[in-house]
N, C-alpha and C positions, 0 to 999 in steps of 0.2 A: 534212663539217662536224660541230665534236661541240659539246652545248650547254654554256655558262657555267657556274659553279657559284659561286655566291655563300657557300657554307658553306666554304671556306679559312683556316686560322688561322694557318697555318704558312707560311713560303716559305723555301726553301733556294737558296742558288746559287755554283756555285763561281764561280771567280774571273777566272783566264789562261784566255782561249779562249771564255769566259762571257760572266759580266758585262762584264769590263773588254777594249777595243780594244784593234788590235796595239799600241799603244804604252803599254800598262796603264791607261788613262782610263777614270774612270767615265764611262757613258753621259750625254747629255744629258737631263735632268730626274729623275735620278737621287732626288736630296734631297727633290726636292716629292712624288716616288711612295713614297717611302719614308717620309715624311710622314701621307701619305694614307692608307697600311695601318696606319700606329700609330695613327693616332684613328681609326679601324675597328676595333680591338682584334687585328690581325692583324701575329704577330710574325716577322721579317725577319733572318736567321741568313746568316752566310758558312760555307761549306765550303773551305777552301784547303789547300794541300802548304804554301803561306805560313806563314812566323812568325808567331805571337801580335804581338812586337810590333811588326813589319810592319803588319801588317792595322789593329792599332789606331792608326796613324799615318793611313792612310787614312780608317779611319771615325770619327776620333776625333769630329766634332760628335755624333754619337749612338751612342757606342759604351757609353753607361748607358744604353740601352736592347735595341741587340742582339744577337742568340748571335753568337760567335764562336768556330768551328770548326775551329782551329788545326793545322797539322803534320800533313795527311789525319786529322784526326779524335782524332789523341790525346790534344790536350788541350782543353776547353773553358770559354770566362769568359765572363762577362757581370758589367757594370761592376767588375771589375776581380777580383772572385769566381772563384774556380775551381769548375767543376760537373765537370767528368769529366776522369781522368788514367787514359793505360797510357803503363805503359816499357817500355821494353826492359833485360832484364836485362844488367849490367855482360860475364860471360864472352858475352854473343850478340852484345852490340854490337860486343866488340873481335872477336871470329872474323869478323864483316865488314868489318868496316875492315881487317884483316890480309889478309882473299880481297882486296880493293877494291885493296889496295895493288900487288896481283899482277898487277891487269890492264891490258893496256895502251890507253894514251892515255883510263884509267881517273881522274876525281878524284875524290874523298872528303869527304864534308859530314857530320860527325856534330852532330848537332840536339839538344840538350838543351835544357832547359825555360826556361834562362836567356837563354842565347847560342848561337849558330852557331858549330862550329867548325871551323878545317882545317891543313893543312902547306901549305908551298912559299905563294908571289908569284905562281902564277901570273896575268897581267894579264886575260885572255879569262876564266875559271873565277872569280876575283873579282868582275868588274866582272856577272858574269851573278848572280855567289851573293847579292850585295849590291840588285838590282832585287828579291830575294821577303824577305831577312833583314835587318833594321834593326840586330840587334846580331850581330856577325860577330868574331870573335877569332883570329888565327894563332900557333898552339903549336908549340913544335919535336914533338910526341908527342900523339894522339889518344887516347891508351891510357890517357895519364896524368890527362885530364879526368877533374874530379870537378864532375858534376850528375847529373838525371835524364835519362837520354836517352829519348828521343820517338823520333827514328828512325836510320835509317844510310841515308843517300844516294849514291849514283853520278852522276857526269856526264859522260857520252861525248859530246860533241860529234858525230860520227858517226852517233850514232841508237842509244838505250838501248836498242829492242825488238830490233834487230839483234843486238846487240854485249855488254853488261852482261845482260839477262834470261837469254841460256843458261847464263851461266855461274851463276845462283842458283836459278834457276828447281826444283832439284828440290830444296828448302827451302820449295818455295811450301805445304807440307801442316803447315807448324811455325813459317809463318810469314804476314805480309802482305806479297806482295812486289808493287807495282804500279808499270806504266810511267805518270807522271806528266805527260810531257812527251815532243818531242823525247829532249834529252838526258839527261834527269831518270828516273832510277829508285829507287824509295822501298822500306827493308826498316824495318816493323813489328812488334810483337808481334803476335799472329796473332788478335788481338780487338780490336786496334785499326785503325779504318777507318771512313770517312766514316760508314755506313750501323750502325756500333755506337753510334757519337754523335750522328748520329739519332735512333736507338731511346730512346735516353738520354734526350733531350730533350723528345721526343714524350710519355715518361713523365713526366718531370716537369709538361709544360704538360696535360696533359690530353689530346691532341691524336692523332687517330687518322690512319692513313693515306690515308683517303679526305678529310682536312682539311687534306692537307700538299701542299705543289706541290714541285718538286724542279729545278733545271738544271744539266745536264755537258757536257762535252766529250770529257775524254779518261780512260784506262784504271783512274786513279783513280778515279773515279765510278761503277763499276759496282755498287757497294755502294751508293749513293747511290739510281743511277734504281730499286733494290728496296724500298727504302724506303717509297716513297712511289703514292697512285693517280694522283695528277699528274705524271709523270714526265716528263719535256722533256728529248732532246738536243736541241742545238743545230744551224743547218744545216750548220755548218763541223766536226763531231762527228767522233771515230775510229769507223768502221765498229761495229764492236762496241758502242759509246754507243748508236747509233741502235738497232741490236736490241734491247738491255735496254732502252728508254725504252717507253714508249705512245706518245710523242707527240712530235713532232719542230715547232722553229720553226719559221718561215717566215721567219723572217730571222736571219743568221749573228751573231755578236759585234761587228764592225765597224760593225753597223746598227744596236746596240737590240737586238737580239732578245730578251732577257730582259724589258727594260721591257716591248717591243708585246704581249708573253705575257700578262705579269701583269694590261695594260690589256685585252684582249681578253676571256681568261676570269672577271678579277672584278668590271671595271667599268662594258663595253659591255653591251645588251641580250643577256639570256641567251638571247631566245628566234632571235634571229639567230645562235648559233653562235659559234665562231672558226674561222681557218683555218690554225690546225697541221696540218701532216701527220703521219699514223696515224705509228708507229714501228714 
C-alpha cells in the first residue's frame, strides 16, 4: 500500500486504452471528478496521438479550462491558445510518406496542424482514421499538402510493432518514432513527445514532478510515465508501460481505472493508502 498525497496539481492522462473504454466513452462520473479537481486548483490535461480537434469535440464543456496535449505531444492549447508547437520538417515528412508508401498493406496518415490527411477510399483505414481525427481530407498527393505537420503516421492493421517499426526503427536516434496502438505507428520530430510537452507545461504551471500524477497504456507513453512521480500504467498496459510506471492500476480502462486512481490517492484518507500496484 503506498500513502495518498494530497500535494498534486497536475494530472495527465492519455486517452485510447486510458481514460476512455473500448468503445471510446468517458468513464462514469467523469465531469463531477473533473469538477472537483478544478475547484481544488488542480489542473487536468489530455495526452493523446488524438487531434486537437478531436479531443476538443470531446471535452469541449470544459476545454477553457484544460491542457490539451495533442498529436503525442506536438502541439498543445488551452482554450483555444497555442502553448507548444514542433513539426516535422517538410523534406522528413515527405521521406516517410514515400518509405510508408513502399510498404505493404501499409497506410499513411500525414497529421498537420489543420487537418488530417491521406490518399485512396480505403473503407477499414477511414472509418478507423475518422474515430481519433475530426478534420480528415483526401488528396490525390501527400506531398503536395501545404500545413505544418505534426507527424507521419503508419497503419497496418496486422500489428505496427510487428510490421511498420522494423522498417523505420533505425531513424529512431533522429527521430520519435512510437508504436501508438495496434495498428498505429507515429513518426515525430525527435523532441517532440508526450513527455517534452509535459515538461513544457509543468514549467509553465509551476508544477514540479513530485505534484504531477501521469496515466498510459501503450508505447506512446513512455515519455510520459518519466515525467512524472506519479506515474500509473494502467492494468490492461503494454508490458513495457508497466516497467516505466511506479505504479500500476488496479483496475483496467474498461472499469474506471483512471477515475478510482485519482479518487484513491487525492481524495480517500491518506493515512489508509491506496491499492495500486508497485510497477
Amino acid at each position: 500500500m503506498v500513502k495518498g498525497n494530497r500535494d498534486i496539481r497536475l494530472v495527465v492522462s492519455d486517452m485510447d486504452g486510458t481514460l476512455l473504454d473500448r468503445d471510446h466513452r468517458l468513464p462514469e462520473g467523469f465531469w463531477e471528478l473533473e469538477r472537483t479537481l478544478h475547484e481544488r486548483g488542480i489542473v487536468f490535461a489530455v495526452a493523446s496521438g488524438r487531434q486537437y480537434w478531436n479531443l476538443l469535440d470531446v471535452f469541449e464543456p470544459i476545454a477553457d479550462r484544460i491542457l490539451i496535449l495533442a498529436e503525442n505531444g506536438t502541439l498543445v492549447m488551452q482554450g483555444g491558445r497555442q502553448l507548444h508547437l514542433r513539426t516535422l520538417s517538410r523534406p522528413d515528412a515527405h521521406r516517410f510518406v514515400e518509405l510508408g508508401r513502399t510498404l505493404p498493406q501499409t497506410h499513411v496518415l500525414l497529421c498537420g496542424k489543420e487537418c488530417a490527411y491521406v490518399e485512396g477510399h480505403d473503407d477499414q483505414f477511414l472509418t478507423s482514421v475518422r474515430s481519433f481525427y475530426r478534420k480528415v481530407e483526401i488528396v490525390p498527393d501527400l506531398l503536395a499538402v501545404q500545413d505544418d505537420i505534426l507527424k507521419v503516421t503508419y497503419c497496418d492493421f496486422r500489428g505496427a510493432e510487428e510490421h511498420s517499426y522494423p522498417h523505420v526503427c533505425r531513424w529512431s536516434g533522429d527521430f520519435k518514432i512510437a508504436v501508438a496502438g495496434i495498428p498505429w505507428l507515429d513518426i515525430t520530430h525527435a523532441q517532440a513527445d508526450k513527455g517534452v510537452a509535459l515538461a513544457n507545461i509543468q514549467e509553465r504551471l509551476g508544477v514540479t514532478r513530485a505534484q504531477t500524477m501521469v496515466f498510459g497504456d501503450y508505447l506512446n507513453d513512455l515519455e510520459l510515465m518519466a515525467g512524472a512521480d506519479w506515474s500509473f500504467a494502467m492494468k490492461n498496459a503494454h508490458p513495457r508501460i508497466v516497467e516505466a510506471a511506479r505504479f500500476r492500476t488496479r483496475l483496467d480502462h474498461n472499469e474506471g481505472g483512471v477515475l478510482d486512481t485519482i479518487r484513491q490517492v487525492l481524495f480517500e484518507s491518506a493515512s489508509s493508502g491506496f491499492a495500486a500496484d508497485p510497477g
